[in-house]
C-alpha positions, 0 to 999 in steps of 0.5 A: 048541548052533549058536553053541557048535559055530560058536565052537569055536577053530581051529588059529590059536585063532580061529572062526567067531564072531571079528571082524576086531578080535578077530583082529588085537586088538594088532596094530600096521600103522603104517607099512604101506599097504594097498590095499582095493578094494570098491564101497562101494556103497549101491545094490541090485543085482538078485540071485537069489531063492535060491541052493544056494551060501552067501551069501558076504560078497563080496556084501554090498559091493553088497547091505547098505551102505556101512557094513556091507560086508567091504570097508568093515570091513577098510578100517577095521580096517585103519586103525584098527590104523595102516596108511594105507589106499587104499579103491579104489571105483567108487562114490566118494560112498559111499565118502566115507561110508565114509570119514567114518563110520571117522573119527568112530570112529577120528579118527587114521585115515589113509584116502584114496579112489581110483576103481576099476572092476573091470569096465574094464580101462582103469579098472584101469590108470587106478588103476594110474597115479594109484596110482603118482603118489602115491609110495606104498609098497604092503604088503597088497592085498586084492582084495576087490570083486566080483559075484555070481550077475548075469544075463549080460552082457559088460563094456566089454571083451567080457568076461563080467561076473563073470568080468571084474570078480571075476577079470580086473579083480584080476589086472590090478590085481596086476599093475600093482601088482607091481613097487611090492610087490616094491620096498617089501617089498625096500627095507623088509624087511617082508613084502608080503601079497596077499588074494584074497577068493574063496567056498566058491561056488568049488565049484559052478564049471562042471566044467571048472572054467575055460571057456576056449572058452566063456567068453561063450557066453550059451547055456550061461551058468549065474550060479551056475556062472559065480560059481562059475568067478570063484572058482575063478579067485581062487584059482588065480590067488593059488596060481600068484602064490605059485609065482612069488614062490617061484620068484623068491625074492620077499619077497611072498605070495599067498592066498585065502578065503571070507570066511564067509556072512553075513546079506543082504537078498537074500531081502526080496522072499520072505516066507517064506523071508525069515523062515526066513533072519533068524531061523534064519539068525541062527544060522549067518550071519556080521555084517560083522565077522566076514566081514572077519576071515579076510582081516585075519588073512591081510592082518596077522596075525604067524602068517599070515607066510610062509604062501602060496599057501593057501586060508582060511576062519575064519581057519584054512588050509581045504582047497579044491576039487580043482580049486583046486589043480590047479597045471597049471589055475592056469598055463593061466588065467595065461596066458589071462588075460594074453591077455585084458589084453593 
């Protein structure tokens, strides 16, 4: 019964059970770059027991593997389908593996890495120029990477993590990729994509939605209301991206997504609850191919062009919070957020 409700065909002609192969089947990204950034990270990071929000997919980057994060699936659909791809990892030795592993499968994919720390910006401008010292074009940017639900802490630049890495560090990256975006959809005439990866966690934000005055203060820090506030930001962030490139008649656009819930090992330490969620969770958690389908469809997919400044989930157009799209909200975080990286 789950798996035939959960495979029921969208507007788009796509489900839940869809994989990132599935979406962009025949689809050729030849001549295209494409930056992804992902820790690739094989390393555990300490996570909570149980959360009320879903086990998204940005979280398996840091949990299940190189080889089995969304980061690391929509780096190699992307390859394989003929895009030159720019996996931006803070982990460059897991990455390698990552890189190794699409090459055996694909041998004429072109994949090249680059070292990226979200949660410094001096890392996101160190990215920003080597970026540039390549000369390469740039078509798609999917900022993928991201934390989820840590204890609190501030980062390098007296940021709150999550906040920091998950938003802060993708807005600056965008930024300084900008003007090569705007330039190669200018010169080439082909349509520049951005992807911001957010989560359905985006609604369990604080219910300011944004912190503004409270963004480090530890008293009142919630890891699951702070997630909640990255996401959010993700998806105000692409929307208030959107309303510029329309405004300014750019050739450019900009959404969001929740990537889908998908089976982690977050729970290995709780017998119980462990079992419940690898044998029931079996039925309703997506495999890493199915979490990087929505953004390879939104990154490649003809249907997806001149759609933006949309939230997706399933790739089909999904309605976000209330909060998401509160145009005046999207503004203040803009503006708030260049203070912070200025």
């Amino acid at each position: 019964m789950l798996p035939w409700i959960f495979s029921r065909k969208g507007a788009s002609g796509f489900s839940w059970a869809s994989t990132a192969d599935h979406v962009t089947a025949g689809i050729s990204a030849a001549g295209l770059t494409a930056v992804v950034t992902g820790t690739y990270s094989t390393r555990p990071l300490p996570q909570p027991a149980l959360s009320l929000i879903p086990f998204d997919s940005i979280s398996v980057n840091r949990l299940a593997g190189a080889s089995s994060g969304i980061g690391a699936e929509t780096a190699r659909v992307l390859a394989a389908r003929g895009a030159h791809v720019v996996m931006a990892a803070r982990n460059l030795a897991a990455a390698e593996t990552v890189r190794q592993a699409v090459l055996a499968e694909t041998p004429g994919a072109s994949l090249e890495l680059m070292e990226l720390d979200l949660s410094s910006l001096a890392s996101v401008r160190k990215f920003a120029v080597d970026f540039a010292a390549t000369g390469l074009p740039l078509n798609i940017l999917v900022n993928n990477a991201g934390v989820m639900a840590t204890p609190f802490s501030l980062s390098k630049d007296g940021i709150e993590m999550q906040f920091a890495t998950n938003h802060v560090g993708h807005f600056l990256l965008t930024h300084l990729l900008l003007e090569t975006m705007k330039k190669t959809s200018h010169e080439s005439n082909v349509e520049g994509r951005i992807v911001n990866v957010s989560s359905e966690g985006h609604r369990f934000a604080y219910k300011e939605g944004i912190r503004f005055a409270k963004l480090n203060d530890e008293e009142e820090y919630s890891t699951i209301a702070a997630y909640g506030q990255s996401k959010l930001a993700n998806i105000l962030h692409a929307n208030e991206l959107a309303r510029r490139f329309k405004e300014e008649g750019v050739n450019i656009t900009a959404n969001s997504l929740h990537p889908g819930s998908i089976i982690t090992n977050l729970l290995r330490h709780h017998s119980i609850i462990d079992v419940l969620h690898r044998t029931l969770g079996k039925l309703v958690l997506k495999n890493a191919k199915q979490g990087a389908a929505t953004q390879c469809y939104v990154a490649l997919h003809p249907d997806a062009k001149g759609v933006s400044g949309k939230y997706w989930s399933d790739s089909n157009l999904y309605e976000p919070s209330e909060k998401a799209k509160d145009a005046e909200l999207g503004k203040k975080l803009w503006d708030y957020t260049l203070d912070l990286v200025a």
